[in-house]
N, C-alpha and C positions, 0 to 999 in steps of 0.2 A: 504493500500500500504506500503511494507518496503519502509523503508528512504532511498532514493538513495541519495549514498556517492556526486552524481554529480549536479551541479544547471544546467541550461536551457541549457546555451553556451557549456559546457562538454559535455552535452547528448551530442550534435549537433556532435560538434567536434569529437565526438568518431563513431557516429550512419552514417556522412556522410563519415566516412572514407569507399577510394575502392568505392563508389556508383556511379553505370553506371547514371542514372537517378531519380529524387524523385518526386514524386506527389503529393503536393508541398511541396520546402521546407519550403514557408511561415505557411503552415496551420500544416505542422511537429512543429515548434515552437511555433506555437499557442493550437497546441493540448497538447504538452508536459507540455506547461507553466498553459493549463486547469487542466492536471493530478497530476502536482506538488499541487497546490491548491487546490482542491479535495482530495487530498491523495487515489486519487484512478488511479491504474495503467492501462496502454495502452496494452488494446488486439492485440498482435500481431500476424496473420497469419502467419502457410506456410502449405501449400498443399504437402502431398507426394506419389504419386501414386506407389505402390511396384510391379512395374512389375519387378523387375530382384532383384535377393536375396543381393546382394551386392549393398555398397555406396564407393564410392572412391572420392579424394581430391574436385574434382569438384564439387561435391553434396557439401563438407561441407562449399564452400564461402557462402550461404543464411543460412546454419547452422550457422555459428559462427558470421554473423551478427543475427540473431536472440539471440544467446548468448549475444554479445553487448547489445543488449535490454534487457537480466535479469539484467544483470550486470545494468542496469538503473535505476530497480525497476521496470520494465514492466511485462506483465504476454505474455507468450509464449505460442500459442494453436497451437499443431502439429496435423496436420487433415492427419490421413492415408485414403489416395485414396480406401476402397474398394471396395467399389461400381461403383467411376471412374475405375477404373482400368479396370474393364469388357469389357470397350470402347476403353479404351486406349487414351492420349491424340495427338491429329495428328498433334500439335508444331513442326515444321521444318520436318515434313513427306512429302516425297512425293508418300507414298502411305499409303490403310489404316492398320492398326494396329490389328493382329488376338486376339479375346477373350481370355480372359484369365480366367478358370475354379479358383473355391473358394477355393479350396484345392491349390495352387499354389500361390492365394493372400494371404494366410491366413498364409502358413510359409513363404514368402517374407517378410509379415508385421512383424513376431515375430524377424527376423534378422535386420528389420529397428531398433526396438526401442533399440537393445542390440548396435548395430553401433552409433547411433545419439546421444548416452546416451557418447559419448567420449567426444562432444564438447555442449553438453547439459546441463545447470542446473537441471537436472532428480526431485528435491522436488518437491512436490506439490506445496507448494503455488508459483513456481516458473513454472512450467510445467502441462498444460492441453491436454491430449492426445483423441483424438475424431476419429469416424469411419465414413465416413459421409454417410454409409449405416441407420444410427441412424435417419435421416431424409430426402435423396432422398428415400431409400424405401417404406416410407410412402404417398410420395407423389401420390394423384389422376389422375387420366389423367385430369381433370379440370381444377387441380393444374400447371399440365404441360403445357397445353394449356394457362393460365394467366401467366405464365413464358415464354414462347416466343412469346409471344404480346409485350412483352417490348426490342423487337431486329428484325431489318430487314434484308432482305437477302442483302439488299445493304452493310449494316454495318458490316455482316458477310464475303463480300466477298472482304474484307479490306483487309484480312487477305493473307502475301503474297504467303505462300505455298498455299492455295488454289486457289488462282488467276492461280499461275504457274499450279496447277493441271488441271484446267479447260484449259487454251491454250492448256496443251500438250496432254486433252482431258483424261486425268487419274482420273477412278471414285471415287466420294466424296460419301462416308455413309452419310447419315442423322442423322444416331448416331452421326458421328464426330461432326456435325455441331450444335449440343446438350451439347457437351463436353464444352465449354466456359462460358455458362448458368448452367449446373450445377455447374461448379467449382463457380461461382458466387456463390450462391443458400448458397452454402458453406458459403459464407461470410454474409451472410443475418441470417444464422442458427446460428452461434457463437458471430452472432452482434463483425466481426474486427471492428478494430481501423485504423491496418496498415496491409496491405499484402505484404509477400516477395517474391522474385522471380529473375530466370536469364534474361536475355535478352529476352532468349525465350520465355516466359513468358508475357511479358509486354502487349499482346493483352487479353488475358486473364484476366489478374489483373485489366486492367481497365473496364471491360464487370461488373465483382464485384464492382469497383466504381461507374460504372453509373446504377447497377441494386440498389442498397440500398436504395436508394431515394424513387423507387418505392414501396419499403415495409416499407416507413416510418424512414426510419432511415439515420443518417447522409453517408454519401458517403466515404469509406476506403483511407486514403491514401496510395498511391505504393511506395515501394523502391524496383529497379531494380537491382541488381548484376550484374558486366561482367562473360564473361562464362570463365571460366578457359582452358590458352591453356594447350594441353597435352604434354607427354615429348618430341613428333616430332616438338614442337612451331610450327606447322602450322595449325592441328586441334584440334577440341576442344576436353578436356580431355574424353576419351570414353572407356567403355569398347571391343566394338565391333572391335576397332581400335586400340587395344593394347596400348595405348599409356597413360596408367592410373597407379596410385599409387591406391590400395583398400586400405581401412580403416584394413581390416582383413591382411594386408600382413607381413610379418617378418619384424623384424627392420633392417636385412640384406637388403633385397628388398627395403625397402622403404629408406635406406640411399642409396646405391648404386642407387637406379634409379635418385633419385633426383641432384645424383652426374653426371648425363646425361645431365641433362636440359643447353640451351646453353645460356649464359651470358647476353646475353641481357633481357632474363625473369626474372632474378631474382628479379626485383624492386617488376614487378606483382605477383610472390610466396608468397616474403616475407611479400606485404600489404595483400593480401589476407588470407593467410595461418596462417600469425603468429599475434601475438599482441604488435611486437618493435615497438616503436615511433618510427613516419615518420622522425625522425632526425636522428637515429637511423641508420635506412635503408637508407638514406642517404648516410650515411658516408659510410656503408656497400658494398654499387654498385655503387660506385666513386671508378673507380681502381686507381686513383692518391690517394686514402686513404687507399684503400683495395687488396690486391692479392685476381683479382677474380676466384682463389682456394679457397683464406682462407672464403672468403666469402660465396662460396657456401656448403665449411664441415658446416659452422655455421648453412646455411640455412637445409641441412640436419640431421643436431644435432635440431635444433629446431619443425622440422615435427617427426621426431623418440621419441623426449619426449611429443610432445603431446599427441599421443598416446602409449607408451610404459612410460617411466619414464628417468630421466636423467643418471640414471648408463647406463641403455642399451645404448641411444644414446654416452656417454662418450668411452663403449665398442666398437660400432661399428664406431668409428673414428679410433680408436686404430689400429683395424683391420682392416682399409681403410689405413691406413698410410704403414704397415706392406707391405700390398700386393700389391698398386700403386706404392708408395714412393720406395720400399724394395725389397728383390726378396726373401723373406720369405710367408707362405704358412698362409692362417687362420685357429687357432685354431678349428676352428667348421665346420671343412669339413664334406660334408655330407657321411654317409654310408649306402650302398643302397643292401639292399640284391638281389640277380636277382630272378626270376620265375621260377616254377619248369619247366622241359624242354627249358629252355633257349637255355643252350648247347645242341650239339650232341652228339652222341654216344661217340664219342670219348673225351668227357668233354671240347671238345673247343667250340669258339666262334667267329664270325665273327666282327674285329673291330667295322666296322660302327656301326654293330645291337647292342655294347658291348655300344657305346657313346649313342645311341637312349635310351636302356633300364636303363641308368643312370641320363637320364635325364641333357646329355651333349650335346646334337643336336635334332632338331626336328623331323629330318627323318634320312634314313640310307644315304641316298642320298647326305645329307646335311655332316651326320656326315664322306662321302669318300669324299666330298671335305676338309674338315679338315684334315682330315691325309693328303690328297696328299699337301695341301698348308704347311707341316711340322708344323703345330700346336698341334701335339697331344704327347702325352708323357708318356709313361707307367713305374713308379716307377721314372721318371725323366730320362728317356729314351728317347729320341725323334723317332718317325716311320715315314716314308711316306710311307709306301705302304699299300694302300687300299684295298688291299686282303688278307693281312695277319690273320689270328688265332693266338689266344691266348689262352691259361690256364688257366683263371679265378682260383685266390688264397683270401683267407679273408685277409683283410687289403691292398691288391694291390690299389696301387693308381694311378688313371686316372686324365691326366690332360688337359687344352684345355685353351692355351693362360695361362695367369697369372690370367683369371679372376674366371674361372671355374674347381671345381677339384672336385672328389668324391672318397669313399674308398669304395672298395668292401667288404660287409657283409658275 
């Protein structure tokens, strides 16, 4: 085990920061206080099932407490789902989850490890990356059948989406009901220590603490993570619901959205997200200490250098400042060349369709409400009429509000 810089009480202090729940945290202190005297470090789980090619901030709260654990001297085993994944897990589903073919888990997983590897200790002796097709596929049906001998259907129907499924008479797979027991099975093959996980998670993670016993071995303690709200602060951060920061986004994106989020999240951002001392943040999201403006560029300077580096996030305040604060334009407007046959005949084009294919409205529909509300601006021209043509010239510039602008290619 490398020498962790921290004694007993540090780990603690560091490991139960942000934790929705721990399984326990007496025998967390007693197992740490085994590791430290053994010099042998604590297997820490997490499971990551790569059904969707991207990971965004929500995913990386059980990432970066798993970090806290290298940072401990602990050893990190990231188990890509791919074999789960064929199942899908049906965690707050209320319906079941379509198969998903090997060629689709197989490049989701190669854009996990390039993602995860942001807030990862990636060394070896620090990171152990497993498939856990390496050992459900080998499993017998024997194998199988002594694997759900040790779980009843009563224990399984604990579980509150499927409860709610069955009232509203909505069918449950048998695969799904398998999905909890393998993910265990997982924890029996890597011999954890500790498993991580969100909220949603938590029925699952314990199915692994109470199967280990039955294959001999000590029982995994759980650390629960809360689920990250997204930037609507009502649901949780998601892709499906726009409401996510990705790991892959621009440092443009990813300041400015964060520059969304509404003030009262920022305590939970910035425990979860960053690594200030809770005193820190404190003073931070105490507006009697802090303008919470200045508070939330900081929390955005902080998410932008985690993943980018401090000059970028340095850069994109700069250029927050200019364009909120200013009525100056950012240096790094986009320029977008349009589509061959864009225009008509006659080389024109129809406003709305000019803002759609720049990527300044989502529809044309959208983009005539914009003109006609006077938001739209050509060269710093202001138009409202939604039926106008234009010229399309290189370097004309389209504007929409102070937040959005592009130069014609």
């Amino acid at each position: 085990m490398s020498q962790s810089r921290y004694n007993v009480d540090q780990q603690l202090s560091l490991l139960l920061r942000g934790c929705e729940a721990v399984y326990t945290e007496k025998e967390l202190r007693a197992r740490i206080e085994k590791s430290i005297a053994a010099g042998k470090p604590l297997r820490v789980k997490l499971g990551m099932d790569p059904t969707a090619p991207d990971i965004h901030l929500g995913h990386t709260v059980v990432l970066r407490k798993m970090r806290q654990f290298q940072d401990c001297g602990h050893k990190a085993v990231l188990i890509i789902g791919d074999y789960t994944a064929r199942i899908g897990d049906p965690s707050g589903k209320t319906k079941t989850r379509p198969m998903l073919d090997e060629a689709t888990i197989k490049q989701n997983a190669e854009t996990y490890f390039a993602q995860a590897g942001h807030v990862l200790d990636t060394r070896p002796d620090k990171l152990e990356i497993r498939f856990n097709s390496e050992w459900l596929a080998q499993l017998t049906f024997a194998d199988v059948l002594r694997l759900t001998s040790h779980m009843t259907v009563q224990q399984m129907l604990q579980r509150d989406n499927f409860a709610q499924r069955i009232e509203k008479q909505s069918p449950i797979v048998l695969t799904e009901m398998l999905y909890p027991l393998m993910q265990a099975y997982d924890s029996v093959a890597i011999d954890a220590d500790v498993e991580l996980g969100g909220t949603d998670q938590t029925f699952n993670n314990l199915v692994g603490r109470d199967l280990m016993p039955a294959y001999g071995k000590p029982g995994q303690l759980v650390v629960i993570m809360p689920i990250l709200r997204g930037l609507d602060g009502e649901e949780k951060m998601s892709k499906s619901l726009g409401n996510y920061i990705g790991l892959t986004d621009s440092p443009k994106d990813m300041f400015g959205k964060t520059m969304r989020i509404g003030d009262e999240m920022m305590k939970e951002w910035y425990t979860l997200l960053t690594t200030l001392p809770a005193e820190e943040i404190a003073a931070l999201c105490d507006p009697a200490r802090t303008h919470p403006r200045d508070a939330k560029v900081r929390l955005a300077k902080e998410i932008v250098t985690t993943y980018y580096d401090r000059a970028t996030a340095d850069h994109e305040e700069a250029m927050w400042q200019e364009v909120f604060r200013g009525s100056g334009l950012r240096d790094d407007i986009p320029t977008v060349k349009l589509p061959p046959g864009a225009c008509e005949a006659d080389g024109t084009i129809w406003l709305p369709k000019l803002l759609k294919l720049l990527n300044l409205a989502p529809s044309t529909s959208e983009g005539r409400r914009l003109v006609e509300s006077g938001g739209v601006s050509i060269d710093q021209q202001k138009t409202t009429d939604p039926q106008v043509k234009i010229t399309p010239a290189e370097g004309m510039l389209i504007q929409v509000g102070k937040r959005k602008a592009a130069r014609i290619g």
